[in-house]
KESEKE-471893 format. One record per residue (C-alpha): x, y, z; residue number from 1; residue in one letter. Coordinates in Angstrom, 3 decimals. Example, Ala and Ser with C-alpha at 12.3 -4.5 7.8 and 13.67 -1.06 7.14 Angstrom:
<sites>
     east    north       up resi resn
   12.300   -4.500    7.800    1    A
   13.670   -1.060    7.140    2    S
</sites>
This chain:
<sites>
     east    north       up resi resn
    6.925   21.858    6.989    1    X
    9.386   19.111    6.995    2    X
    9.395   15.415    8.099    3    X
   11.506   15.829   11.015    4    X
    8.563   17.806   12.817    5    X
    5.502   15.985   12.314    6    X
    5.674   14.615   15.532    7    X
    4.842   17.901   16.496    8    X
    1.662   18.530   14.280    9    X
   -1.370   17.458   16.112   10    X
   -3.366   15.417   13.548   11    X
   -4.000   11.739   14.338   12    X
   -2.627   10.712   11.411   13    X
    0.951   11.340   12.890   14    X
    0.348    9.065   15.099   15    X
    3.526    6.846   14.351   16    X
    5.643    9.912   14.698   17    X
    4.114   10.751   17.817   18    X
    4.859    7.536   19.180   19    X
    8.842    8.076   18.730   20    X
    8.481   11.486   19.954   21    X
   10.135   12.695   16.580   22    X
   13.352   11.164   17.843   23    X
   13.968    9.881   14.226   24    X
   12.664    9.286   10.845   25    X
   11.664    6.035    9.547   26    X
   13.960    4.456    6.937   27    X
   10.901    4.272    3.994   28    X
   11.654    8.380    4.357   29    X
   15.479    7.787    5.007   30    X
   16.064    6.208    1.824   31    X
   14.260    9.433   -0.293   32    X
   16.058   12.417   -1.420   33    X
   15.782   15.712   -0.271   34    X
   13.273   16.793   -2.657   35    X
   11.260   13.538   -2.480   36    X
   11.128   14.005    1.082   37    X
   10.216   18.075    0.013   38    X
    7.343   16.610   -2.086   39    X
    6.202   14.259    0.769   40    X
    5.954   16.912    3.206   41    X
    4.001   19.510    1.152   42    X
    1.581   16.429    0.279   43    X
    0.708   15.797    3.782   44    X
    0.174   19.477    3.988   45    X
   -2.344   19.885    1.272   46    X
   -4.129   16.953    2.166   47    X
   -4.259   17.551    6.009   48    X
   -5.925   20.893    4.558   49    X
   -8.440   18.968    2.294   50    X
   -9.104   16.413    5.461   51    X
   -8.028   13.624    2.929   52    X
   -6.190   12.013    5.384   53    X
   -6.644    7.985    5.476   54    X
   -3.103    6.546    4.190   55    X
   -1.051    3.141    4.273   56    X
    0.472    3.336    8.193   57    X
    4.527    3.809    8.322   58    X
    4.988    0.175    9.253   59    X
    3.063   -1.192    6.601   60    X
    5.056    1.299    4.088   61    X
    8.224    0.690    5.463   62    X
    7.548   -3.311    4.707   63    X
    6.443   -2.979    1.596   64    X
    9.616   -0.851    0.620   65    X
   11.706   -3.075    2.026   66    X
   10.546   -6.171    0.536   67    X
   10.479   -4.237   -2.839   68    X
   14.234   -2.876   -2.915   69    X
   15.669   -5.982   -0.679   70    X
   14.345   -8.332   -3.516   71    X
   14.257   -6.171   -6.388   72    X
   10.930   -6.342   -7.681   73    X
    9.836   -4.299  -10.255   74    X
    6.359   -5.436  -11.424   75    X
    4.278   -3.997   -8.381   76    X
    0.002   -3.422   -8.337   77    X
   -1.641   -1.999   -6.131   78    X
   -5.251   -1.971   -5.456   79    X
   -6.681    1.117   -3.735   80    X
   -4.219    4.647   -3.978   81    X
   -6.901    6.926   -2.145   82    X
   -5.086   10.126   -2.531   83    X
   -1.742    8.862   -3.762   84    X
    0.519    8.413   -0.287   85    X
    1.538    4.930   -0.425   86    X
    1.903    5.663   -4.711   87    X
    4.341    8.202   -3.999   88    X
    5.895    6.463   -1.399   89    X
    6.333    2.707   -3.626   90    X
    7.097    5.028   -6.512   91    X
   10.086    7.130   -5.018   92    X
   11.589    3.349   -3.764   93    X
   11.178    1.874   -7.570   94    X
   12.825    5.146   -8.745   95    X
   15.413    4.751   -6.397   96    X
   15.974    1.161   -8.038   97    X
   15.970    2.828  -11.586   98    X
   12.959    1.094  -12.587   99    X
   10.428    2.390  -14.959  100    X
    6.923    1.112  -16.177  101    X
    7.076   -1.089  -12.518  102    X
    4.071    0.370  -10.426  103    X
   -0.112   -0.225  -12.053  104    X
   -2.181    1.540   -9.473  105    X
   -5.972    1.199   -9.816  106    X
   -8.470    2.489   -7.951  107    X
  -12.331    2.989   -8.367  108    X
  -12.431    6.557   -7.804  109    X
  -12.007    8.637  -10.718  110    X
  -11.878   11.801   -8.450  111    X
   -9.119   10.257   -5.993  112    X
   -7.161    9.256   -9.437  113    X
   -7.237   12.704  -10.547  114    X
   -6.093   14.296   -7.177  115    X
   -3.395   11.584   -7.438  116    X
   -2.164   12.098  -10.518  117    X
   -1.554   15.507  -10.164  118    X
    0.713   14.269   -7.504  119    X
    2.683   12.066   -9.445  120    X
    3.004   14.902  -12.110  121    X
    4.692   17.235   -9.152  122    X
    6.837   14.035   -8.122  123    X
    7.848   13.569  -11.689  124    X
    6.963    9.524  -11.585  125    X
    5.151    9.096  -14.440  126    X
    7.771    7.036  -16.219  127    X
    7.791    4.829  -13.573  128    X
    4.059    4.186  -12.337  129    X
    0.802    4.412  -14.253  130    X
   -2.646    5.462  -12.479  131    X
   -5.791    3.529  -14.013  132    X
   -9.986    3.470  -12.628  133    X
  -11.724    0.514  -12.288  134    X
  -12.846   -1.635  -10.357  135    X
  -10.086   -3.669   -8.988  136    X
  -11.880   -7.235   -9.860  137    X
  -12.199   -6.155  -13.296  138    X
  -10.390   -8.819  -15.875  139    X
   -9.175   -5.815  -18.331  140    X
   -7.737   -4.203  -15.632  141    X
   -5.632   -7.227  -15.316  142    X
   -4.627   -7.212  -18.534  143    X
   -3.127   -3.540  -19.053  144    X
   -1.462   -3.971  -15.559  145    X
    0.660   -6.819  -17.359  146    X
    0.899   -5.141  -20.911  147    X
    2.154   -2.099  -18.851  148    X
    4.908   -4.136  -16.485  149    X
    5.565   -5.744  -19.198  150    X
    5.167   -9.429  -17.244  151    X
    3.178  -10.812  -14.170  152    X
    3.082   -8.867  -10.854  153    X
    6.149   -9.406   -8.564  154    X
    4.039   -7.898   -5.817  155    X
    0.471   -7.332   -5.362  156    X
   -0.998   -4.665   -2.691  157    X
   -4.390   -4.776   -1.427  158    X
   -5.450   -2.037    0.385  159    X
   -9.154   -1.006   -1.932  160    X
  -12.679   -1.457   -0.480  161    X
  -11.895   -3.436    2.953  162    X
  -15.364   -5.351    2.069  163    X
  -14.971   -8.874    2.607  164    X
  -16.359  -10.307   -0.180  165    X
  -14.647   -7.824   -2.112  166    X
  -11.494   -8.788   -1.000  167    X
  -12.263  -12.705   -1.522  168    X
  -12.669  -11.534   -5.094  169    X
   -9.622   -9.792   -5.576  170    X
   -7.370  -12.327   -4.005  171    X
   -9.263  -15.005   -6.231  172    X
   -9.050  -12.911   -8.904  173    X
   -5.396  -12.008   -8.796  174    X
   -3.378  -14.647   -7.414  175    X
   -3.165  -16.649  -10.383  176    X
   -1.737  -14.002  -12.051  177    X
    0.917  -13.488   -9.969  178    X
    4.492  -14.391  -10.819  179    X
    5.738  -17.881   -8.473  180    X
    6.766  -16.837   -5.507  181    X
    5.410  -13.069   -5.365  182    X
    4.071  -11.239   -2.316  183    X
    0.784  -10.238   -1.505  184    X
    0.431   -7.271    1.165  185    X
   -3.059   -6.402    2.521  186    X
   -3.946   -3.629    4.748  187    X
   -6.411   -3.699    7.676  188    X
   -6.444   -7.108    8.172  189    X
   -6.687   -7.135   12.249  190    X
   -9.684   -6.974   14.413  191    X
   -9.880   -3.100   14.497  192    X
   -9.757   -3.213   10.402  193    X
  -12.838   -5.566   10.052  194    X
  -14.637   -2.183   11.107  195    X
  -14.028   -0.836    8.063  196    X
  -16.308   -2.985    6.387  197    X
  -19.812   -1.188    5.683  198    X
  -21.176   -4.328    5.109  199    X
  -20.093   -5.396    8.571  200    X
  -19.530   -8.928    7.508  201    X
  -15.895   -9.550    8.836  202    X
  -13.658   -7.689    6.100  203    X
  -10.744   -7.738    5.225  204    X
   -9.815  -10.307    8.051  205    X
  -12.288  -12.378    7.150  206    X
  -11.471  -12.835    3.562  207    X
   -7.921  -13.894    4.479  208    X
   -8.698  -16.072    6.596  209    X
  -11.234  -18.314    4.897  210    X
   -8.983  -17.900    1.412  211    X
   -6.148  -19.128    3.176  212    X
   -8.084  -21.898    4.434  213    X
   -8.941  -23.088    1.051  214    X
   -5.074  -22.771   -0.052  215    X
   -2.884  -24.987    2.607  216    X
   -0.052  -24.301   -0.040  217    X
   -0.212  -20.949    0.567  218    X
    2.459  -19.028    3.297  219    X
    0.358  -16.381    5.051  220    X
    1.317  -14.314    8.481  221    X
   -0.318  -11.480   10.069  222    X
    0.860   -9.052   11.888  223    X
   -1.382   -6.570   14.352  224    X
   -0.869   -4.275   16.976  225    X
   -2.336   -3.741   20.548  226    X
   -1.301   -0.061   20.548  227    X
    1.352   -0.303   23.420  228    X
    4.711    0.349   23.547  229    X
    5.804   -3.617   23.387  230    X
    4.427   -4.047   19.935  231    X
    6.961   -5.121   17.801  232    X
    4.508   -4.388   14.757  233    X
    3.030   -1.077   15.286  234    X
    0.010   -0.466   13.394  235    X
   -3.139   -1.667   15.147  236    X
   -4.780   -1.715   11.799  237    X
   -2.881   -4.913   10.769  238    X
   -0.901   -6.214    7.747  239    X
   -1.050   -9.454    6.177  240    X
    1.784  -11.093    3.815  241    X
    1.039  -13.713    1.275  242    X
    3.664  -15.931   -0.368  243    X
    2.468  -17.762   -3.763  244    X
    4.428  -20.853   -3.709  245    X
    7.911  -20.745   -6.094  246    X
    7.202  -23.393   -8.216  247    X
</sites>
């Protein structure tokens, strides 16, 4: 199976190229090689067989590429890599830059590590990201992200356990460590993604906005979708951006 026809697979999680009635591909797949884009395609396969679907959205991807390669930043965690899509994905676009040691990707699941791993194996990344478990509020893990990038985070992904007070933890925990000026991205972070807390207590949403709230020096926008064709951002799912101040 390639990319160019999985508008026409029916899974939900095609959704985006449904949308665009396969009349293109999206520029975060543009920008890979052939055999990235080889490797991509026989993922989704294997997982769609699994029924491990649940990855980063195309938008959200396509950002977080973009903001990586258009500023060149090679000191990138991420928090939460499931079954290794949006690894891959971050990991072909550092590769692309000729960056090594420049993507720490934790994740509490040793089984979901595993299964990724053997991805990034097959992709031939592993001089360029490094997989660790734990729990993504964990101090150590902290440390070996920075002894393994070699400085603080340029960029810092969230997209983990969706809890809210989770996610007040991580962004409390982490943005100090953060380089000035770096990005945070966070997944889920609209009205539909608050349902993705089990503890139903306002997720990920919630936590961004009362964290914001406490940090007026902070530049924060959110972006969300209403699932019809005017959205100019289209995952309904949300994505928020977080700039720590350059200074």
């Amino acid at each position: 199976m390639s990319l160019n026809v999985l508008h026409k697979q029916k899974h939900n999680r095609y959704w985006w190229h449904h949308r665009t009635q396969g009349k293109y591909l999206p520029q975060v797949y543009m920008a890979m090689s052939q055999q990235e884009q080889q490797i991509l395609s026989q993922w989704f396969q294997e997982t769609e067989r699994k029924k491990f679907a649940g990855e980063m959205s195309i938008p959200m991807a396509s950002v977080v590429t973009a903001l990586i390669s258009g500023s060149n930043i090679t000191r990138v965690v991420q928090l939460g890599h499931w079954t290794g899509y949006s690894t891959l994905v971050i990991g072909f676009c550092l590769r692309g830059m000729q960056a090594t040691q420049s993507l720490f990707s934790i994740d509490i699941n040793q089984g979901s590590t595993d299964y990724t791993q053997k991805w990034i194996q097959i992709a031939e990344l592993q001089n360029t990201v490094r997989l660790h478990v734990s729990d993504s509020i964990s101090p150590q893990a902290i440390a070996k992200a920075k002894e393994y990038l070699g400085g603080d985070p340029g960029m810092l992904v969230i997209d983990s356990s969706h809890q809210y007070r989770h996610t007040l933890l991580e962004l409390d925990l982490w943005y100090d460590e953060l380089q000035p000026g770096a990005i945070i991205a966070m997944h889920d972070s609209s009205d539909y993604g608050t349902t993705y807390d089990s503890t139903a207590s306002g997720g990920v949403q919630r936590a961004v906005q009362e964290w914001s709230a406490s940090h007026p020096d902070v530049s924060t926008i959110s972006l969300t979708s209403n699932n019809t064709e005017q959205d100019a951002y289209m995952d309904g799912c949300g994505l928020t951006l977080i700039q720590k101040p350059n200074r």
